[in-house]
C-alpha positions in Angstrom: 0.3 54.9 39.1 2.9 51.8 39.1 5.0 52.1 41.8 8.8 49.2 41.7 11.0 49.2 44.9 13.9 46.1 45.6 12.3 46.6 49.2 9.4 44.6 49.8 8.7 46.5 53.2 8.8 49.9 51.0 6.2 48.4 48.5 4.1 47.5 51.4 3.7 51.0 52.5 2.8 51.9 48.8 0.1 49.2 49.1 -1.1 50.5 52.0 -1.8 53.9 50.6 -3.7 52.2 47.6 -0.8 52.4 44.6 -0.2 49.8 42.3 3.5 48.4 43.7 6.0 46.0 43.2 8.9 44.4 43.9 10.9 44.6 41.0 14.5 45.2 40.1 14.9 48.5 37.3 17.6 46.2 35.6 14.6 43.9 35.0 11.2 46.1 34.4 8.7 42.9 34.2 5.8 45.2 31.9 5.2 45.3 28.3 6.9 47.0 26.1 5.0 50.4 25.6 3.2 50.1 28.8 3.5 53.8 30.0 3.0 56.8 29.2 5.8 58.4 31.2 8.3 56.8 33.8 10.1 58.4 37.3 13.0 57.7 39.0 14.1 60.2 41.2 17.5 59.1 43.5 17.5 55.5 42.0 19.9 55.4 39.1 22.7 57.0 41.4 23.0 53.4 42.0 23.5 52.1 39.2 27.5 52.4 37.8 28.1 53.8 34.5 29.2 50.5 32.6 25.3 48.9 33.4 23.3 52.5 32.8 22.4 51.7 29.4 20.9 48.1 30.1 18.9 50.3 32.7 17.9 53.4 30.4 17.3 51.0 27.3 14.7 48.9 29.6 13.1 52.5 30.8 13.0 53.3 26.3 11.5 49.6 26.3 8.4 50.6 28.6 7.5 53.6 27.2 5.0 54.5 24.4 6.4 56.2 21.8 6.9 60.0 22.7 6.5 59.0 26.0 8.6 61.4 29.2 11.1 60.4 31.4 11.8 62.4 34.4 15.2 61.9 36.1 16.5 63.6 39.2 20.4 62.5 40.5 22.5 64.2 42.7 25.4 64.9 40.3 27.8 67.9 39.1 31.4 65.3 39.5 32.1 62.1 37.9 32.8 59.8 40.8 31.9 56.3 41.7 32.1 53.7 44.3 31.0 52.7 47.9 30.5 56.2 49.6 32.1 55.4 53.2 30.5 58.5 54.8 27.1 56.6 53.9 24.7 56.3 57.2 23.2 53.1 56.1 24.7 49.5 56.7 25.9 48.2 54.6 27.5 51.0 52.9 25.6 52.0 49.2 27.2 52.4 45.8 27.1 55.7 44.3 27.6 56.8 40.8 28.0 60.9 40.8 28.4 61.9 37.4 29.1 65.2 35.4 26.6 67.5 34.3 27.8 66.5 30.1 28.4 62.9 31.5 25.1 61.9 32.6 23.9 63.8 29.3 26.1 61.8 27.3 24.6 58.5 29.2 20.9 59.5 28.3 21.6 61.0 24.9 21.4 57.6 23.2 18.2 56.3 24.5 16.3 59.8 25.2 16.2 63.2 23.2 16.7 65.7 26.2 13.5 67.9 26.5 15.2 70.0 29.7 17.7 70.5 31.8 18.5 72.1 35.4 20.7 71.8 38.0 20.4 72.6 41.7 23.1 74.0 43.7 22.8 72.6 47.0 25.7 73.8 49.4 28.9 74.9 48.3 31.4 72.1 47.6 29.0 69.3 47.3 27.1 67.8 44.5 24.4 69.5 43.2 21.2 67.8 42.2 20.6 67.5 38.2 16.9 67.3 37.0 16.2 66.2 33.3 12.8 65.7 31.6 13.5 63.2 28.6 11.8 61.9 25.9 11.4 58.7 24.2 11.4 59.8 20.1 8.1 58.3 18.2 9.2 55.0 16.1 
């Protein structure tokens, strides 16, 4: 397992329970093309605005084998995007909420969508979208 983080002090802790980590930006995946066999990202793309999603996606197509999975979870169910001021951290993150059809529509040209499934969390806030993707064989 390959493990990429901006945080250096998260990668530390992946070292220190014996993965593979590195500090490494997903706008700029420094591996191979065709390196893996499938690829993760759970929570991260949320932070990534719509305009720059597919120089991100087409670098995630880029580092998987042919065939290859992509899971993504996002919270989701709105299209909404910007600095979230009720954010705890400091300073205050960028978050791109999107649409159940306009993430799909974001994926659809670098993926072929394997499954969908959404997650109502409580009522009035987003719920959390979960897709298993596919790179098509070349």
């Amino acid at each position: 397992m390959t493990c990429i983080d901006l945080s250096s002090e998260m990668v530390r802790f992946c070292k220190a329970k014996g993965l593979d980590a590195h500090v490494m930006d997903f706008y700029e995946l420094d591996f191979p093309e065709g390196a893996f066999d499938a690829v993760y990202a759970l929570n991260c793309l949320l932070h990534v605005p719509n305009h720059e999603m597919g120089v991100v996606l087409s670098g995630i197509r880029r580092v998987l084998k042919p065939g290859g999975v992509f899971y993504l979870g996002l919270y989701g169910g709105r299209d909404s995007e910007g600095i979230w001021e009720e954010d705890w951290c400091e300073p205050k993150r960028f978050f791109a909420f999107r649409s159940d059809e306009s993430v799909q529509a974001l994926v659809k040209p670098y993926f072929r969508l394997e499954y969908f499934n959404k997650v109502q969390l409580e009522e009035g806030n987003p719920h959390f979208q979960s897709f298993i993707l596919r790179k098509s064989g070349e």
